[in-house]
VODRENRO-745728 format. One record per residue (C-alpha): residue in one letter; x, y, z negated. Coordinates in Angstrom, 1 decimal, padded with zeros to 4 digits. Layout:
{node 'a', {X, Y, Z}} ...
// end
This chain:
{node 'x', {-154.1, 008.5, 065.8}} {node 'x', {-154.1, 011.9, 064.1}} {node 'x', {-150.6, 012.9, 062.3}} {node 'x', {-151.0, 014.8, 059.5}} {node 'x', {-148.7, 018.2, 058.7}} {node 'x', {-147.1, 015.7, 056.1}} {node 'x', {-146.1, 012.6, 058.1}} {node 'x', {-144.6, 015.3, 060.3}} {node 'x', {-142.4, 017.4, 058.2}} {node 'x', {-141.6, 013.8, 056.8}} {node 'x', {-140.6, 012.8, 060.2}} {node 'x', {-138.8, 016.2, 060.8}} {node 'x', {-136.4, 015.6, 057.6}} {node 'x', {-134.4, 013.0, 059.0}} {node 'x', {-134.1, 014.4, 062.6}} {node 'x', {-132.9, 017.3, 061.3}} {node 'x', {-130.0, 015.7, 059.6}} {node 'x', {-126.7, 014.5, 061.5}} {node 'x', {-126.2, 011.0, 062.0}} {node 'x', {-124.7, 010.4, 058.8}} {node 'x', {-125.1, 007.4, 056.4}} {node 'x', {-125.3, 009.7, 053.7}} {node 'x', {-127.4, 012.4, 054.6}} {node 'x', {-130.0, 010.0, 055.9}} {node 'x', {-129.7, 008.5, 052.7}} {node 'x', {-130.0, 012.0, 051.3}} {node 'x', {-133.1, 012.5, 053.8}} {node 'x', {-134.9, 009.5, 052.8}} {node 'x', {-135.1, 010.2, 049.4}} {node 'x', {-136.1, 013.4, 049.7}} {node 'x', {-139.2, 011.9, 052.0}} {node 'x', {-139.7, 009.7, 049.5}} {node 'x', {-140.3, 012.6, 046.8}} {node 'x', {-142.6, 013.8, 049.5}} {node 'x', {-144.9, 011.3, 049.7}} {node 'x', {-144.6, 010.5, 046.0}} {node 'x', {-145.7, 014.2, 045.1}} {node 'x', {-148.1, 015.0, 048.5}} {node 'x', {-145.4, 018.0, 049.1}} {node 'x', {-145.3, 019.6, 052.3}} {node 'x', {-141.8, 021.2, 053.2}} {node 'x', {-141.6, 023.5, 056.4}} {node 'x', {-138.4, 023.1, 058.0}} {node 'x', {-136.6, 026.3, 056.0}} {node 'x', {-137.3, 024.4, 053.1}} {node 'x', {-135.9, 021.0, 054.4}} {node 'x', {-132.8, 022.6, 055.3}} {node 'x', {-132.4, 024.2, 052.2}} {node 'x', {-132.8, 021.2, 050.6}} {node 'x', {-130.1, 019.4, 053.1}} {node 'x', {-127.5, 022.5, 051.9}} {node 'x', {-128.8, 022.2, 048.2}} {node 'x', {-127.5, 018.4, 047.9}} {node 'x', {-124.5, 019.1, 050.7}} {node 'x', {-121.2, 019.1, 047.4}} {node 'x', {-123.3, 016.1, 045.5}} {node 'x', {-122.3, 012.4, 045.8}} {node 'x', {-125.2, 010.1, 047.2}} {node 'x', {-125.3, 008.0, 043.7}} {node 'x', {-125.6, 011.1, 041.5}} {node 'x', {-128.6, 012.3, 044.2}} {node 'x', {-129.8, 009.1, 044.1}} {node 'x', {-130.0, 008.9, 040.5}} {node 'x', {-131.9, 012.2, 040.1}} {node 'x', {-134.2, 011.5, 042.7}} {node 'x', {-135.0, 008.3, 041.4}} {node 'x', {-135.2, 009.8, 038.3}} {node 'x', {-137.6, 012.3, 039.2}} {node 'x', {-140.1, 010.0, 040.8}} {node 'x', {-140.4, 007.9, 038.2}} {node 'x', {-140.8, 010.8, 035.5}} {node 'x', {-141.7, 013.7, 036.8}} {node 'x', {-145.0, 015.3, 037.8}} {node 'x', {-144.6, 017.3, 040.5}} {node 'x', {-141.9, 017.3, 043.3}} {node 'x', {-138.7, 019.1, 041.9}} {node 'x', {-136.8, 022.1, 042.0}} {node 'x', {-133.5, 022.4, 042.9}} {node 'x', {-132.6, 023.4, 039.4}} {node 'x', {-133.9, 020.4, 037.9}} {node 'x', {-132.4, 017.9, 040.3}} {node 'x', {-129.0, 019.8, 039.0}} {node 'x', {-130.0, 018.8, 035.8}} {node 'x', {-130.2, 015.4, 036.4}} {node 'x', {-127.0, 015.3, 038.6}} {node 'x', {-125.2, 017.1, 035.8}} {node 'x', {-127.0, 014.6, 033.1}} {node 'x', {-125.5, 011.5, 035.4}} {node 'x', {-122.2, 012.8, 035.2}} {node 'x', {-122.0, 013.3, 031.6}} {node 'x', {-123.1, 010.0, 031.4}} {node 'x', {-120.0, 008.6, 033.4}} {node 'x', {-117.5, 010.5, 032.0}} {node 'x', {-115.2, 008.5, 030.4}} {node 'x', {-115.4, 009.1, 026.5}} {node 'x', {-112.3, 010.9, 025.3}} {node 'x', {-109.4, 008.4, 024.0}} {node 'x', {-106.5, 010.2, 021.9}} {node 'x', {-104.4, 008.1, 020.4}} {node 'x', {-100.8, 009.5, 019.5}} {node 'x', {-097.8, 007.7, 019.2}} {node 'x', {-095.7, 007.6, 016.4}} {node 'x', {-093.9, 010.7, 015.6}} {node 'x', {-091.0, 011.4, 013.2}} {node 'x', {-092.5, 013.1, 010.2}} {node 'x', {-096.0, 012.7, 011.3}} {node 'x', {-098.8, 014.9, 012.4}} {node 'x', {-100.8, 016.7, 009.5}} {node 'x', {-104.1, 018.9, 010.4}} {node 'x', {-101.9, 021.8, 012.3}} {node 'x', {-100.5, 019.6, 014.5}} {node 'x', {-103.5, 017.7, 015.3}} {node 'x', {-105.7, 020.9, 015.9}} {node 'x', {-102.7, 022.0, 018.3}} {node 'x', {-102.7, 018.6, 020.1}} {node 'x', {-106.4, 018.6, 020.5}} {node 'x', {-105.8, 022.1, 021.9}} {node 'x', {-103.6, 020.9, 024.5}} {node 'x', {-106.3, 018.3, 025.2}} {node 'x', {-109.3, 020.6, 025.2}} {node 'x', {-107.2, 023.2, 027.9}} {node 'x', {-106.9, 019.9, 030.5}} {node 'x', {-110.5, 019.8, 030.3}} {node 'x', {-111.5, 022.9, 030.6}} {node 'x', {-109.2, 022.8, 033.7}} {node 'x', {-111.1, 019.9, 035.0}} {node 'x', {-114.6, 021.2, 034.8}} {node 'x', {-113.5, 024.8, 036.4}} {node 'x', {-112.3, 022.5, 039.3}} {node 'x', {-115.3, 020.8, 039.7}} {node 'x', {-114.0, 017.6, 039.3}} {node 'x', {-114.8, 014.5, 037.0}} {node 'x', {-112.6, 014.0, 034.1}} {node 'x', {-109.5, 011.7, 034.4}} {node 'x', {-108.2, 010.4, 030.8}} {node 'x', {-105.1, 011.2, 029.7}} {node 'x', {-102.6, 008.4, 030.6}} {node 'x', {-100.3, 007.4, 027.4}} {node 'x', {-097.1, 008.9, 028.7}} {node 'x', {-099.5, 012.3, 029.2}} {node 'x', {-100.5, 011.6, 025.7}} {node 'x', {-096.8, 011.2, 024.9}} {node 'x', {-095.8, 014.3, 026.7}} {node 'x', {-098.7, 016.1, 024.9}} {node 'x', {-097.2, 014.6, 021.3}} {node 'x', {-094.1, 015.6, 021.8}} {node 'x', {-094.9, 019.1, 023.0}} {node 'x', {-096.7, 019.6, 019.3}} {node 'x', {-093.5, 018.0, 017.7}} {node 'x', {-091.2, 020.2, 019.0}} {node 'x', {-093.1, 023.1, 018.2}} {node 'x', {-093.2, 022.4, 014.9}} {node 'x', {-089.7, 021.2, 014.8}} {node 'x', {-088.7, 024.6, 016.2}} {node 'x', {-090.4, 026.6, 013.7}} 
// end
């Protein structure tokens, strides 16, 4: 039986990898994209790949990779798996929900533009940190109202 350069470097992926769940997970999809695309990846490359998808969850890899096989034409770069990671989170991130409470006076277009201020600094803050959105909770939201109100009040 003759092995071929790419059943090798197939077989080299995942005995590279530590016995992890995940990156075999990791490894198998990226054989998969192998086969699917007739790519041949020397072991530099297979590594890079193992670092590349290191900070990524398995179901945002999984999504891309899945992704890619079914639509895409040649095996991927890095860059464009990215894309498709950052495309699945957008797509879980929870759609914003601001809903203030009732405030004494009421909140015209100043307020609201400072509230939604307050808002847009928390999520700024998440996506510096790297990490997924978490909504507002209502007594955040409160806090957040009341801040605005007492602003105003003081001016």
């Amino acid at each position: 039986m003759t092995v071929t350069r790419n059943q090798r470097n197939l077989s080299e992926t995942s005995e590279t990898l530590p016995p992890s769940t995940t990156l075999l997970k990791q490894a198998q999809l990226l054989k998969t994209s192998q086969a699917i695309f007739s790519k041949d990846l020397a072991p530099e490359e297979i590594q890079f790949w193992k670092n590349f998808l290191q900070p990524f969850g398995l179901p945002e890899i999984e999504y891309a990779f899945e992704n890619w096989n079914r639509n895409g034409r040649y095996f991927p770069k890095p860059a464009e798996i990215k894309e498709l990671i950052e495309s699945y989170r957008e797509s879980k991130r929870p759609a914003y929900r601001l809903q203030a409470p009732p405030m004494p006076g009421g909140f015209g277009k100043v307020e609201i533009l400072a509230l939604w201020g307050l808002v847009n600094k928390r999520v700024e803050e998440f996506k510096k940190s790297g990490q997924p959105y978490i909504p507002l909770t209502d007594d955040e939201i409160t806090e957040l109202c009341q801040q605005v109100a007492a602003k105003r009040d003081a001016a």
